[in-house]
N, C-alpha and C positions, 0 to 999 in steps of 0.2 A: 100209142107209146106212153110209159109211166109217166106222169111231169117230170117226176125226180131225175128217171133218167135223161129226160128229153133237155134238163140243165146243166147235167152233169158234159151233155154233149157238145152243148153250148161252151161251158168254159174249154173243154177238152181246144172246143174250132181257136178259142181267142191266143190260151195258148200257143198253138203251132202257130198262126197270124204271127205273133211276136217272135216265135223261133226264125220264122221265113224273115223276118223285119231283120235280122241278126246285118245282113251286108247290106242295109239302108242306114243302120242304124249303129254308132259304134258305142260300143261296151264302155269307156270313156265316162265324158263329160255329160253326151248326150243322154246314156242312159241313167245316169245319177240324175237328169234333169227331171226323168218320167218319175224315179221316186223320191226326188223330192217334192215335186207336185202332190203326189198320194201322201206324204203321212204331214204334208203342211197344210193339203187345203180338202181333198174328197175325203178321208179319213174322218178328219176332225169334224166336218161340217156332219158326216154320216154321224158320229157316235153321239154329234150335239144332238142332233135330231131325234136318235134312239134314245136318250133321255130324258127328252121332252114330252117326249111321246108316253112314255113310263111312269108309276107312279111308285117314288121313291120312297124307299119303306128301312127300316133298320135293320133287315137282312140282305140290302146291298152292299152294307158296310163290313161284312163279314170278307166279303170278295178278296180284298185284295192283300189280308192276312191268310185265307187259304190259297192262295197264288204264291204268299210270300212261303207259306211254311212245303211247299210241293218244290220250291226253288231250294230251299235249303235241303232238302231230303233227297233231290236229285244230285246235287252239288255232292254230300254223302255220301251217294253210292257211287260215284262216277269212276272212283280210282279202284274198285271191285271190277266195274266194265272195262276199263283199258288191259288191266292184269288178263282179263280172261283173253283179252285178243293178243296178250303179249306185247305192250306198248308199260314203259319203265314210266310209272305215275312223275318219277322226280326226273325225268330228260325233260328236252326243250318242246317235244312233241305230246311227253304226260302233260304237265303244265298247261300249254295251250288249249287242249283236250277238255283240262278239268275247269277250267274258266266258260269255255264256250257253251261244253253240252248240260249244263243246267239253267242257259240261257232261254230266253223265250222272245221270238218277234211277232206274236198274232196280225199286228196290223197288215204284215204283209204277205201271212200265211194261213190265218184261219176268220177273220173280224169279215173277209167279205163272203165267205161258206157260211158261216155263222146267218149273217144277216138275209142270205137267199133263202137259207132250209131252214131257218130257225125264226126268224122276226126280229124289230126293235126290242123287245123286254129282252131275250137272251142275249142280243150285243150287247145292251146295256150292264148286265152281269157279267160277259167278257169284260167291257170296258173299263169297270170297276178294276177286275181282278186285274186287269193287267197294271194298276198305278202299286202294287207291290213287285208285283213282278220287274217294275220298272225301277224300283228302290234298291231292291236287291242287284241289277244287274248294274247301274251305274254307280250305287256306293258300295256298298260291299264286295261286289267283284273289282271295284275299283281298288277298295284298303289289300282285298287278297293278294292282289296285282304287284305291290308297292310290297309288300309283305315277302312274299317272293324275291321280290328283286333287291331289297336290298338285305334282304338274310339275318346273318348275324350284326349286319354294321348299324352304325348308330345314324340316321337319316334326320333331315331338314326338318322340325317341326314345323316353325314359319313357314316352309315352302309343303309340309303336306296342309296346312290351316287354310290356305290361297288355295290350293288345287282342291278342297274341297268345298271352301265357299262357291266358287267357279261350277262344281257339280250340282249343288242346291238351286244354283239360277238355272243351271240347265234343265232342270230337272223341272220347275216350277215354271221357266218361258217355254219348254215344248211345246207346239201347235195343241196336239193332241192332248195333254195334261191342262191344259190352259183353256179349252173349250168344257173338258170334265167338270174344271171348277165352274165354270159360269154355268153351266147347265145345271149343276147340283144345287149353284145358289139359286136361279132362277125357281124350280123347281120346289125348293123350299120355302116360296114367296106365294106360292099356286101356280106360275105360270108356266103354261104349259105352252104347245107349236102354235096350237090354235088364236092364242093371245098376242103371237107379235105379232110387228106387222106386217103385214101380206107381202110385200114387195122383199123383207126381209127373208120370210120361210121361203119364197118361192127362189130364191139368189140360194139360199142352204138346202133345198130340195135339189135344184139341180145342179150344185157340184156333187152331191152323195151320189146319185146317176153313175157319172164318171166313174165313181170307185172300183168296182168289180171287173172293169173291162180294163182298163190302166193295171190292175193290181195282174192280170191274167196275162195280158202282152207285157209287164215287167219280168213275170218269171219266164216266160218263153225266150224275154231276151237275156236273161241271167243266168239259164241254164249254163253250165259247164263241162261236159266229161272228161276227166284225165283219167286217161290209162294208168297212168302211177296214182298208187293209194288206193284205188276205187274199192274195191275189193276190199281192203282195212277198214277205210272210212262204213261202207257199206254195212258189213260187220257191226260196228261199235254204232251207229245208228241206226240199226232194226235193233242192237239189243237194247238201245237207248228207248226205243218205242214201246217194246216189249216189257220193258219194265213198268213201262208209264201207266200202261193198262193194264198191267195186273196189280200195281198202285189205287188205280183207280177202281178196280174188284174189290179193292179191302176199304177205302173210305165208304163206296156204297152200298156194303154189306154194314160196316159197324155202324154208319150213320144211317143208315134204313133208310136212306134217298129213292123215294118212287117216282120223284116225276120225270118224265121221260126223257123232256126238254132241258133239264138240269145235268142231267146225266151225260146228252151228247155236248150241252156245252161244256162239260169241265173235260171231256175225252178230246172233244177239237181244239180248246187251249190247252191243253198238256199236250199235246201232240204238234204243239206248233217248230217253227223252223229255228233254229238259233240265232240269235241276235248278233248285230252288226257291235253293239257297243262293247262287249269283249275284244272284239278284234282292235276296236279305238286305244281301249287299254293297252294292248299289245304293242300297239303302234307307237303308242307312248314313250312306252317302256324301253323298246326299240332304239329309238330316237333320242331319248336320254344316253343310253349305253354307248350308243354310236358318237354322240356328241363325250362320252367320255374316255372314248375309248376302253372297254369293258371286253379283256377277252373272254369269260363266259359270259353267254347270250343267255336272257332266261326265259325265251319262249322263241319260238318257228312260228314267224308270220307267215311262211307258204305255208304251213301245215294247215294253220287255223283258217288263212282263205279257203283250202279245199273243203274242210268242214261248212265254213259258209255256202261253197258252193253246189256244194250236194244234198245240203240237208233241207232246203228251199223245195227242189221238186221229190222228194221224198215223202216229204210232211205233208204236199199236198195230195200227192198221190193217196193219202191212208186217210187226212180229214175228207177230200171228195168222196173214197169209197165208201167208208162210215156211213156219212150224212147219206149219200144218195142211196143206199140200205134201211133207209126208214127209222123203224125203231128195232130194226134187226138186233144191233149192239148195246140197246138196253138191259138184253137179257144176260145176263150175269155167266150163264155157260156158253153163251156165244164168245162173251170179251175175254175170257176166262179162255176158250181155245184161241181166240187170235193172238192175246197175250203171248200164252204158251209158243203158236206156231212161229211169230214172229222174236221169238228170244231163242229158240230152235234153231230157226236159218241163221241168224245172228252168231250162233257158235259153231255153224258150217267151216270156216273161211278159218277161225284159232286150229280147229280140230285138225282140218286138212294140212294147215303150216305142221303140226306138233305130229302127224303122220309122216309129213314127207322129211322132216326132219333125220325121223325117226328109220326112215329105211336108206335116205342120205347115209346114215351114220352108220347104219347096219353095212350097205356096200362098201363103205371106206375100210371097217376093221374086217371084211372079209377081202379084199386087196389088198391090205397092209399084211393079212395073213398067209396071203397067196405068193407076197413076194418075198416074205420073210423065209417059206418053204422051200422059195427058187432060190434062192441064196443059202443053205443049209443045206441042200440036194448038191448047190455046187461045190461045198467045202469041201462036203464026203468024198467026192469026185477028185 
């Protein structure tokens, strides 16, 4: 049997493991405990290592401005994707919608596929990209947030100046942004894994271990299905994938990108799951409103958890099949029809609404017409 596939069955088994864990384990406390664990300590210790291991060059530094500028170009087009499913960009549900799906969470959707089919130097290139993508999604989706909700009115400078200092520590004490830096200065020094010392690599070799199996039984336990939405959400994220990759057809055509390994990683981070810190925002926003009593609400935090929770084994579904496809989807007419295929099915689900709509209405005015007859036959009479 291939390796590839022979891993791909592997995560498949750890998955279910964690689905089966679902009534050992509650969705709670307990399971925020399993990811807090992965992006505080296997994460960070993995990605430290992948940079150690790397020899840092001035085209890492490009990483995490084309991370940032793929977030802004999603963010872009995201209210073109809601219109085509028929979701009103400025309801509580547009809103939510346009904050979340240009979000990006690799650590706990594509950093450990990355690192199985791929190696330390292309985590490492993830790793990079993702400290934009990290910028964008807690400041900037943050001021959009704020922006939003208070509209036209005139809002707290002082109190957005605090809530944005407050973001910069955040941002800067992350586990995983906080290891980035010490690896990069390390690394700038010469020193590389082999240099520290042994008791040290060997304590950060074996949390990175943990990672892929923790990150595997989390989405098994995070899965979701709601019968309400599915089908919408479903919708507006294959067309969100589909997008992504035919995005990705046109950077590696104008930028003449051949290496192969370059390619699957910018396809498995753009492809990653949407991030939780959208939804913090929300919650924010939320809890202000409430605390002020605000009767328009300006976003649906049930809407944006089922985004959360759908888009988690979705994303994984399409980075494992990729990867485990080799260099199948380097080839430009392959990504170029999955693109296509998967923005296709993606407009399944509007098509079918704007059909059945459509012979709804047809039956109505042929009833309306039928009793308008019956009533005109009876006057005669």
């Amino acid at each position: 049997m291939d390796g590839a596939l022979q891993k791909t069955i592997s995560f498949l088994l750890f998955i279910f493991i964690g689905f089966l864990l679902k009534k050992k384990i509650s969705t709670g406390d307990e399971t925020r405990g399993i990811k807090s664990l992965i992006l505080t300590l296997a994460l960070p210790a993995t990605i430290f290592i992948a940079l150690l291991k790397v020899k840092i060059d001035g085209n890492l530094i490009l990483f995490p401005f084309l991370a940032l500028g793929f977030n802004i170009v999603l963010f872009a087009i995201t209210p073109l994707l809601l219109t085509l499913i028929g979701i009103n960009i400025n309801s509580k549900k547009g809103r939510s919608a346009r904050i979340l799906i240009p979000s990006l969470a690799p650590g706990l959707s594509c950093f450990p596929f990355i690192l199985e089919f791929l190696g330390d130097a292309s985590l490492a290139k993830a790793a990079m990209g993702d400290l934009g993508n990290k910028f964008f999604v807690l400041f900037l989706l943050y001021l959009v947030a704020l922006k939003w909700h208070y509209k036209n009115a005139d809002f707290e400078a002082n109190s957005l100046k605090t809530k944005l200092i407050s973001l910069a520590k955040t941002l800067l004490y992350e586990p995983v942004n906080l290891f980035i830096i010490v690896a990069l200065v390390l690394v700038s020094f010469g020193i590389t894994l082999d240099k520290l010392p042994n008791y040290l690599s060997i304590t950060l070799t074996r949390l990175s271990y943990i990672m892929t199996p923790l990150v595997l039984i989390f989405i098994g336990l995070a899965v979701k299905i709601k019968k309400r939405q599915f089908f919408e959400l479903s919708s507006l994220l294959l067309l969100r994938a589909g997008f992504t990759l035919l995005f990705i057809v046109g950077i590696v055509f104008f930028a003449d990108i051949t290496i192969k390994k370059d390619i699957l990683v910018m396809i498995a981070f753009t492809l990653s799951a949407c991030s939780f810190w959208p939804f913090a925002h929300i919650s924010a926003v939320n809890l202000k409103e409430k605390t002020e009593n605000t009767a328009e609400k300006t976003f649906d935090a049930n809407f944006a958890l089922s985004i959360l929770a759908l888009s988690l084994p979705i994303s994984v579904i399409l980075i494992l099949g990729i990867l485990t496809a080799g260099n199948t989807f380097t080839e430009m007419k392959n990504l170029l029809l999955l693109g296509g295929i998967l923005f296709s099915i993606g407009l399944v689900y509007p098509i079918f609404l704007k059909l059945n709509t459509r012979i709804k209405s047809s039956t109505d005015n042929e009833h309306e017409s039928s009793k308008n007859n019956s009533l005109e036959f009876s006057s005669d009479k």
